[in-house]
N, C-alpha and C positions, 0 to 999 in steps of 0.2 A: 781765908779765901772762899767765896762762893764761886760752886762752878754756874756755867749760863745755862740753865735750866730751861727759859722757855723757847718756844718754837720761834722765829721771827721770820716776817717777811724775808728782810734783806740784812746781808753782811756788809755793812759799809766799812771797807778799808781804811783806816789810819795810813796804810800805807797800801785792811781787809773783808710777814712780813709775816639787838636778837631778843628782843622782845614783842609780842603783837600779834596781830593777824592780816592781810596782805590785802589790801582793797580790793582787788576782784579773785573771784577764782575762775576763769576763763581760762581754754586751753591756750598754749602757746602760738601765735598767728605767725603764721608762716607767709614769705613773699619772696617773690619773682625778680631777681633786679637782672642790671646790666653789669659790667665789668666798671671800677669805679674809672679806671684809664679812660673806657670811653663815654664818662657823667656827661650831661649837658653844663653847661654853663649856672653859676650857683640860682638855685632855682629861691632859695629863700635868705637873709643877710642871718648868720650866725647872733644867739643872744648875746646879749653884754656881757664881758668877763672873756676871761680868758681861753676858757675851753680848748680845741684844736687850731694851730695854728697849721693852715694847711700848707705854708709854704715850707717845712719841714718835709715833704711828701716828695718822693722823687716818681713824678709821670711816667719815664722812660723806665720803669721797671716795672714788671708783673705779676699784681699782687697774688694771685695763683704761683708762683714759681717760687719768691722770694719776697714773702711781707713784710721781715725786716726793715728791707730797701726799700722798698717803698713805700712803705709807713713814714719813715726816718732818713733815708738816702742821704737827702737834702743837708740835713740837721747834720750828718754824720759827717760828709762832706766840710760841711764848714762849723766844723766845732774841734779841732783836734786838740788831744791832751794837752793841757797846762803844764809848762814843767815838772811845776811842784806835786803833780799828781800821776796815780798810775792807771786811773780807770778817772771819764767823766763822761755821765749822763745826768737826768733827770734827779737822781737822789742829791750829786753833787750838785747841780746847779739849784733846789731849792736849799740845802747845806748851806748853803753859799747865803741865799737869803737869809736864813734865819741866823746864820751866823754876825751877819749884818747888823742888825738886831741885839743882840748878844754881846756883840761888839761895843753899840753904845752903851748899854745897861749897862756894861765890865768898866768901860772908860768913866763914865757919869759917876760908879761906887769907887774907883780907885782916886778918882779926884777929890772925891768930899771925907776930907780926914778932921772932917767934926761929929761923922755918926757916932751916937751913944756905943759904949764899949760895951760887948758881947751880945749885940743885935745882929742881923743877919745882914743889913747893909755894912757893920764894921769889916764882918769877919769876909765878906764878899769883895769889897775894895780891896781890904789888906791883903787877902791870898792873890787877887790878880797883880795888884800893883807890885807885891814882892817878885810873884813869875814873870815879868815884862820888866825887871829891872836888873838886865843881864849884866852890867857894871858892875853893880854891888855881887853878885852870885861869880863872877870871875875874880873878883877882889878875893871875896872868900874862901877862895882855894877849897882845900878839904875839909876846913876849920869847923864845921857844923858836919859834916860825916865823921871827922876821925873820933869819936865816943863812938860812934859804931863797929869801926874798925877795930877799937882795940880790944872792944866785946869778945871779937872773934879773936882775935889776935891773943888773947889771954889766955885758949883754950889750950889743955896740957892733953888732955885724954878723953875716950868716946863719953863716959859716960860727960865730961864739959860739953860735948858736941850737945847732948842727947839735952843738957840744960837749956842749950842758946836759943835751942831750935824752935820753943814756941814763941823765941819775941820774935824771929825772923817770920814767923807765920803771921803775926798780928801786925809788922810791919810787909808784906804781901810781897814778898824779895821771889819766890815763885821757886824758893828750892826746894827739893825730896820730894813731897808731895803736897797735898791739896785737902784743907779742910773746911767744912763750914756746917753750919746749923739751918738746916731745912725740916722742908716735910719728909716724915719716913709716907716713903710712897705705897706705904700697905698699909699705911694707919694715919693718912692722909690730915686727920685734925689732931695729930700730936707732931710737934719738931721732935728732929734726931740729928744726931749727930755723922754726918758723910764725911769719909774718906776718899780720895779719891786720887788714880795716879797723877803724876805730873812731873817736874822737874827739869825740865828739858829746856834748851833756849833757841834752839832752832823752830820752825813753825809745826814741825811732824814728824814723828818717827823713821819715817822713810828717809829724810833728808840726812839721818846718820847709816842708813842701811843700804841704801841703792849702790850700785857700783857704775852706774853711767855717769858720762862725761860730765854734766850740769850736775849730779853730786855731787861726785867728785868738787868741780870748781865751787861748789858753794863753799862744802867743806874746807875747802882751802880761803878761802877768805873770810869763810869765819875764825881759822885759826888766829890771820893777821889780824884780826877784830880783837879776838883775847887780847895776841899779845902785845898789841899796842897800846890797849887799856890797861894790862898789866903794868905798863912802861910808863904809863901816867899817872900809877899809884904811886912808883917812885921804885919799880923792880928793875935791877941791870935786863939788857937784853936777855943773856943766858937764862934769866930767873924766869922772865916772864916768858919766855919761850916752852921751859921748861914745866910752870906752870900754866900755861896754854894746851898742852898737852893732856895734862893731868885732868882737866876740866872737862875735853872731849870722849877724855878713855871711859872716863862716870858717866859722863851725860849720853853715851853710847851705850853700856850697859843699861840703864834706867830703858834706853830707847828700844834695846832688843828684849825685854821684861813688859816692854808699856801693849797694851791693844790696839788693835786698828781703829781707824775712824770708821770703821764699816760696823766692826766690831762695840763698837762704843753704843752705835746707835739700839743696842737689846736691851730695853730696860731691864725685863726678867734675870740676862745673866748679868748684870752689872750691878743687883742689889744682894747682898751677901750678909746679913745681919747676924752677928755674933755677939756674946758677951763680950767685956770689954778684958775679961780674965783670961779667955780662950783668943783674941788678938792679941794679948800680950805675950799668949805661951807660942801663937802662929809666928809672930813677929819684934823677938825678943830683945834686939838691939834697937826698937824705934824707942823704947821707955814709954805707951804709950798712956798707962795711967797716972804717971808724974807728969807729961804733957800734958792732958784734958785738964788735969790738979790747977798747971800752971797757969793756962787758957779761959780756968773761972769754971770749968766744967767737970768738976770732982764729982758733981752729984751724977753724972751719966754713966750709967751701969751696960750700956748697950753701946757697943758700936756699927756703921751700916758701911762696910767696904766693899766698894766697886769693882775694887778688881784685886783680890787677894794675889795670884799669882805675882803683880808687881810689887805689890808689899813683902810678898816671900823674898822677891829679891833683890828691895833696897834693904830689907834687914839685912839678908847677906852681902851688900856693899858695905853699909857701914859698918859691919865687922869686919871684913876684908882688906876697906881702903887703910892707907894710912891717913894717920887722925890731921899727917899737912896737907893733905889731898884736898880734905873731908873740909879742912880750914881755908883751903886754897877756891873751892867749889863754893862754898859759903859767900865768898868777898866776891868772888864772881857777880853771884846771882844778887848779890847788895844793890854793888855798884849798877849796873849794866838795867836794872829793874828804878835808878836813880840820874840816866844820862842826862834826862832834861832838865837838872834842878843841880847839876854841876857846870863847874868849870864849861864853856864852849867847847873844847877839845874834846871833852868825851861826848860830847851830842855828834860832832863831827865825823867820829870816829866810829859811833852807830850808826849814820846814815849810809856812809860810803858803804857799808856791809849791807844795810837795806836797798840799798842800788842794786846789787848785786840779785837778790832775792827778786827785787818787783820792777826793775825798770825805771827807777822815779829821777828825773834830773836835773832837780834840783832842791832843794830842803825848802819846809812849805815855813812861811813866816810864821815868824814866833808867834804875834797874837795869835795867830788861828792855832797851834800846839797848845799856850796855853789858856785858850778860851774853851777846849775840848779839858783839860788838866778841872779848870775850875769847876765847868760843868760834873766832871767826876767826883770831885773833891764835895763839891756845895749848889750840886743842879737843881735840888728843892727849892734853896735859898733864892736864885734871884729868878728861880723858872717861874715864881709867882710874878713877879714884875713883869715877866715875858710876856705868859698868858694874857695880861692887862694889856698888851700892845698887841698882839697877835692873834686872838683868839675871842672869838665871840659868841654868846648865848645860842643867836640866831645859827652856827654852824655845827654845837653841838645838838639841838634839838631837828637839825636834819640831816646829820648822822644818826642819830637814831631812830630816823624814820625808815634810811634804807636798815640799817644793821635791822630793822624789824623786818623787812620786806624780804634779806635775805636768809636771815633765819626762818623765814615760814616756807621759804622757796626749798631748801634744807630738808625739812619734814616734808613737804610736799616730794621731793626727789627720794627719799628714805622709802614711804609707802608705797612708788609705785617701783622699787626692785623689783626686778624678773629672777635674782639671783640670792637673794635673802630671804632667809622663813621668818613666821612671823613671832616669832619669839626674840629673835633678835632684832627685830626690826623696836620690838617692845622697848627693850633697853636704848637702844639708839636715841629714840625717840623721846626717853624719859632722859641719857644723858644732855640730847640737844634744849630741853625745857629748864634742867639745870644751868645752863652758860650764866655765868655772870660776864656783865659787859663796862668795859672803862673806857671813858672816851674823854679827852684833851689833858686832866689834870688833876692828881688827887684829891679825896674828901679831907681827907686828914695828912697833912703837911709833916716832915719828917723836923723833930726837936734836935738842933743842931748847938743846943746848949753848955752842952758835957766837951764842945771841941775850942779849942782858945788857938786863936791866929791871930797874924801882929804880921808888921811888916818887917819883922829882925829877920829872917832867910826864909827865903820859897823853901827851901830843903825843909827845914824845920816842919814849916805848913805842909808840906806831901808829907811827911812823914807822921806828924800829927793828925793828919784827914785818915790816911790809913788804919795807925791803930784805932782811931774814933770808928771808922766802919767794921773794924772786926769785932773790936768790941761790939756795938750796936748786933749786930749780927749773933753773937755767939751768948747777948743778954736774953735773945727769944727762948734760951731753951727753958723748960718749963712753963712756960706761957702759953695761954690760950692761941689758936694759931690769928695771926694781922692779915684780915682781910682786905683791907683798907689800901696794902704798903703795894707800890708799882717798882718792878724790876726796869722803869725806864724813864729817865726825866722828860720834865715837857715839852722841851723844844725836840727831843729825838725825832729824825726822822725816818723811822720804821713801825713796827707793830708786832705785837705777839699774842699766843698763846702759850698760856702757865697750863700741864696734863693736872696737876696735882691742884690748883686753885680752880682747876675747870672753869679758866677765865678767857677773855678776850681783851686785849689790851692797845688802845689805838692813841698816844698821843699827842696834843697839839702840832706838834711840827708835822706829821704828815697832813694833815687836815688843811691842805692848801693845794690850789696849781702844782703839777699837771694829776696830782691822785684827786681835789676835790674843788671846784670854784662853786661855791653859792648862786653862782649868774650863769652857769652855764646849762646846755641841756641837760637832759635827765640821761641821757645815750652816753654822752662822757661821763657823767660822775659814776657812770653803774661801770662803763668800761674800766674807769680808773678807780675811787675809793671803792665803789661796790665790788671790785674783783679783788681786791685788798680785805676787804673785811669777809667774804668770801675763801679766801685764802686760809685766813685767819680761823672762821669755823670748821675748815676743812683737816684742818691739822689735828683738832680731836676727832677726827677719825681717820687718820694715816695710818700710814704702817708701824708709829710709835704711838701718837695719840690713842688710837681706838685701843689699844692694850688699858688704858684706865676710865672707872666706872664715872659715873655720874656726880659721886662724892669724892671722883680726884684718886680713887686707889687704884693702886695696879693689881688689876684683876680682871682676870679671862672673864667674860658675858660673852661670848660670842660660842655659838655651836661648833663642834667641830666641821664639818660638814659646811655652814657660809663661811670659818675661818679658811679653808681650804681656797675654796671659790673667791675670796679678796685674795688670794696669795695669785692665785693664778691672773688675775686683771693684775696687778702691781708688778707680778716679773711680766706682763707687756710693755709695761711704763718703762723697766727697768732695761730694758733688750732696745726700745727703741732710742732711749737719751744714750746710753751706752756704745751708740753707733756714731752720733754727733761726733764732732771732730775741728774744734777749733784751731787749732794747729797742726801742722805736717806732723803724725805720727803721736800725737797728743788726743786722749777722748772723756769724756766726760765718763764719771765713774755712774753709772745709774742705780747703783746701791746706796751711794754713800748720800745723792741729792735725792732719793724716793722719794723722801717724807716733804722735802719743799716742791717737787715736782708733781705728787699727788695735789699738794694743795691747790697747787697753779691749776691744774684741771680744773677741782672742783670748785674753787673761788670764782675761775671764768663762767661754768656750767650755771654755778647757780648765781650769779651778778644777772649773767643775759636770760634765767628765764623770770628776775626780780622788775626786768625791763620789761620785756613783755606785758608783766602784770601790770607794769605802769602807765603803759601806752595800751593798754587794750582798751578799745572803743573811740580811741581816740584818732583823729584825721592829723598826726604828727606832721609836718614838713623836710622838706628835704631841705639842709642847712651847707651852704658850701658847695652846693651839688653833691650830697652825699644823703644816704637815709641813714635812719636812726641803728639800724642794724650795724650799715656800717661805719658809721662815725663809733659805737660802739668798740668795735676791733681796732680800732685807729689809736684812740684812748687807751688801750690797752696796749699796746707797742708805743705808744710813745713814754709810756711809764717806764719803759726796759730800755729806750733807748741810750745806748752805752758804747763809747771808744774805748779799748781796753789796750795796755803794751800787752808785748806776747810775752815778759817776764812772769807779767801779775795773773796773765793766764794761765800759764804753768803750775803758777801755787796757787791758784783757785781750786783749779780740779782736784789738784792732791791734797786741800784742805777743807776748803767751801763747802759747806752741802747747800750750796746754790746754783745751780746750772748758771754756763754763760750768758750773759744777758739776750743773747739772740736765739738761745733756745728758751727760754722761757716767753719768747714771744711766739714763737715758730710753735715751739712744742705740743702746747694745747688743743692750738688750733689744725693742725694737720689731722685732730682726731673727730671735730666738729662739722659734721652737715649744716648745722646754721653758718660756721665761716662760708663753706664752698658754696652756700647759698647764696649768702650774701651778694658774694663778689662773682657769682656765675662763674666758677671754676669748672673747666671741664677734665673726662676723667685722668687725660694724661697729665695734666699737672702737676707738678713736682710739690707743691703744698696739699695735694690729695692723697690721702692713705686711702688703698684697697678697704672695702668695709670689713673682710676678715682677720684685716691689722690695724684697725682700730681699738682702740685700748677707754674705755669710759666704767666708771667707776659706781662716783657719786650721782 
């Protein structure tokens, strides 16, 4: 298993983001407007494309008070959740498109069963056509899992345990814990080997630790989750009740051993690099040098553990449990990690319990499950096709005109700190000249040769994709490090930054309405991709980001003395999202979203002063009745525009480090004199912070 390493934009729910020099250097032009409520009448006809659709804009609300609303009102109003979904905005609704898209590609390759065999059109058809052929995967009962089953079921004793355990790793079933081959983040151009906790099947440690009511009831329905999938495997009631138990009593101890997600976000204390001699004497019932052996990874003399304390004491579970527990916990995490590639019963049987969690009411159609499946499975493979239909020359050569524009905006924002010396500012600067930039679609396309798919069982094909990726994965070690390789297929709709590749990564599927239109002004694209890609620089320098150098190592550059001085602007960040409150008695953790809510600052910061630079000298028009300023902010909330149930709210906060979608539109801008400018905010306005609670960074 690879853990998700990079930064991104946005967490999209299954159920849960700079090259050049800036054509003018002119200060920033500041201007005088009206309140947009009372604009005149559109003073110029919006360009072609789709840009801002003002009728989304709710009038009767004041965009000083609540931008939200009145950016969105309208759109909010008449857009409410799909059943089959538990949050839709802007992400979902271009999702939607491109899924579109995806959809005929996946239809067109499962229909042509004369592509040459082990071509990337074969194995593309075959894997969709086998997951959309839910007759034959009901027919099949357990008949393609039970070789699995009896793997485990043949275990007599821990040290059997201690054998099975790296094919359940390579098959990514998600028990004990979490390995894979990455960068050692201190030695940035060599891969290492990470450990890392895990184990768990609820979304968070809390959710076995809390003692209020909505634990409580989760807890209680994920029991009837077990043990009704128990009862499907073919356990009497007693048994799987009995073992339903069993699975909660482990995955609860794992869960009072695991870290916080607050706690997760320390690179420093979450890299722990030891011999692989001295983990074995720390953690002596993992077996972990006959593990690496079995994994392909004999030659790794080093191991990199994230969090010893949890390793201390899943070695002491699995010395502790009994070895049916241990076998009992195993089938669990098999089955439950395989719901969509069995029998319809146990897909069933997991949604009703994700009900429970997110609010969702009613199961989203198969093709779209496994059109995200194939994408996982083979999204290199037909993401080329995609690209051909959705992606053009013309859109990456102006994404990189802004990603230039905002990267200089960047340096330009770095030198003029009032609160950084210049030694640090030196490294900053020299990190910012480092970024590598990826935009729509890899150079080098991932060899999906070594994976053989047929249309004899979907199960088979997931379970074949899987080992193929760990493998693939765990073949890097001793290899030069893959500059080339993107942690995100084409059509994704988000964006990242890699601390360790000291990258930026934006692909095709965001590079469209409402983040980017080719025809639209330059005011929306900076409000929407440019604060995206904004974002995106901003995250090497967070409260995680800036912790690694230029060449991607984790390593302090920073004085102590401007370390100090970032801590103190970041716990403002953190005290004001902190206060948010999307539900009665529900708040936003502002530790655990810092690092995406810094970025949102400084993504917007430095978008609108890339605008500026763009329009400086220039006699722009007011489009809509709106200026460029503020069609800018408009761009920018309608990117966040988001209905959310109050289930998926709930486990946002305790999960997401993404603020609710309404403070990440709100958020920013309550700390911008160019917002209150814009829109003539005066000072008792409820979107106006006091300038002594203002919080600005970058």
């Amino acid at each position: 298993m690879r853990k998700n390493k990079p930064l991104s934009l946005a967490a999209l729910a299954a159920a849960s983001l700079a090259l050049g020099s800036c054509a003018s250097t002119q200060p920033v032009a500041s201007t005088t407007t009206t309140p947009a409520a009372e604009m005149p009448p559109m003073a110029a006809p919006a360009p072609k494309g789709t840009g801002l659709n003002v009728a989304n804009i709710n009038r009767s609300a004041d965009p000083c008070d609540d931008f939200f609303e009145y950016a969105s009102g309208n759109w909010l109003k008449n857009n409410p959740i799909p059943a089959a979904e538990v949050r839709w905005g802007s992400f979902n609704e271009l999702a939607d498109k491109n899924n579109a898209v995806m959809r005929q590609i996946l239809d067109e390759s499962a229909a042509n069963t004369s592509a040459a065999r082990g071509s990337n059109a074969q194995k593309v058809g075959d894997y969709y056509a086998s997951a959309m052929d839910s007759a034959a995967i009901d027919a099949a009962g357990l008949k393609y899992l039970q070789p699995e089953l009896d793997r485990i079921n043949k275990i007599k004793t821990l040290k059997d345990v201690q054998a099975v355990l790296p094919h359940e790793m390579k098959l990514q079933t998600g028990a004990f814990y979490g390995g894979y081959v990455g960068q050692d983040e201190k030695k940035s151009d060599e891969y290492a080997v990470n450990l890392y906790q895990g184990g768990l099947s609820l979304p968070d440690r809390d959710y076995y630790l809390k003692d209020d009511a909505r634990s409580k009831g989760i807890r209680a329905a994920y029991t009837t989750y077990l043990t009704n999938t128990f009862k499907l495997l073919g356990d009497s009631e007693g048994t799987a009740a009995k073992n339903a138990a069993a699975v909660l009593a482990l995955e609860t101890k794992l869960a009072k051993a695991s870290k916080s997600r607050v706690a997760l976000r320390d690179p420093q204390a979450n890299y722990n690099k030891m011999s692989l001699a001295e983990a074995n004497k720390r953690f002596p019932n993992l077996a972990l040098p006959a593990t690496m052996k079995t994994l392909g990874l004999g030659a790794a003399q080093q191991v990199i553990v994230g969090q010893p304390e949890f390793f201390q004491e899943l070695s002491n579970v699995m010395k502790q449990s009994s070895v049916g527990d241990l076998k009992t916990y195993m089938r669990w995490h098999l089955v439950s990690s395989l719901a969509s590639a069995l029998p319809k019963s146990f897909g069933d049987e997991q949604f009703r319990f994700s009900q429970v969690l997110t609010g969702a009411k009613q199961q989203q159609p198969r093709w779209k499950r496994m059109l995200r499946s194939t994408d996982g499975a083979l999204g290199e493979a037909f993401g080329q096709v995609y690209v051909e239909k959705a992606f053009t020359p013309d859109t990456k050569a102006k994404a990189l005109v802004m990603v230039a524009n905002i990267k200089a905006a960047m340096g330009e924002h770095i030198q003029k700190l009032d609160w950084m010396s210049a030694a640090t500012k030196t490294e900053a600067l020299k990190k910012l000249a480092a970024f590598t930039v990826k935009i729509g679609y890899p150079d080098k396309w991932k060899d999906y040769s070594a994976l053989n798919i047929s249309r004899d069982s979907y199960l088979k094909n997931v379970l074949a994709a899987r080992e193929w990726s760990y493998n693939d994965n765990v073949s890097k070690f001793g290899k030069p490090i893959d500059r080339q390789e993107w942690g995100m297929t084409p059509p994704t709709v988000n964006a990242y930054y890699n601390p360790s590749m000291n990258e930026i990564v934006f692909p095709a599927g965001i590079m469209q309405p409402p983040f980017f239109d080719p025809n639209a002004d330059d005011a929306v694209n900076y409000g929407g991709m440019g604060a995206v890609i904004g974002h995106e620089i901003t995250h090497g320098f967070d409260d995680q980001g800036r912790q690694y150098d230029a060449e991607g190592n984790l390593r302090d550059w920073w004085t102590k003395e401007d370390a100090a001085k970032f801590q103190q602007r970041a716990d403002m960040v953190d005290k004001q999202y902190s206060a948010f409150s999307p539900l009665d008695s529900v708040y936003v953790n502002g530790k655990l979203t810092m690092g995406e809510n810094l970025a949102d600052f400084g993504g917007l910061a430095l978008a609108y002063s890339a605008l500026q630079k763009a329009n400086a000298g220039k006699d722009v028009p007011k489009y809509d009745g709106f200026t460029p300023e503020q069609r800018f902010f408009l761009a920018w909330a309608q990117v966040w525009r988001t209905n959310a149930r109050p289930e998926y709210l709930r486990q946002q906060v305790m999960t997401d480090p993404h603020s609710p979608a309404q403070y990440r539109t709100v958020g920013p801008l309550m700390n911008m004199p160019e917002f209150y400018e814009a829109f003539g905010c005066q000072e008792n306005a409820k979107m106006m912070r006091a300038e002594a609670d203002r919080a600005k960074i970058w």
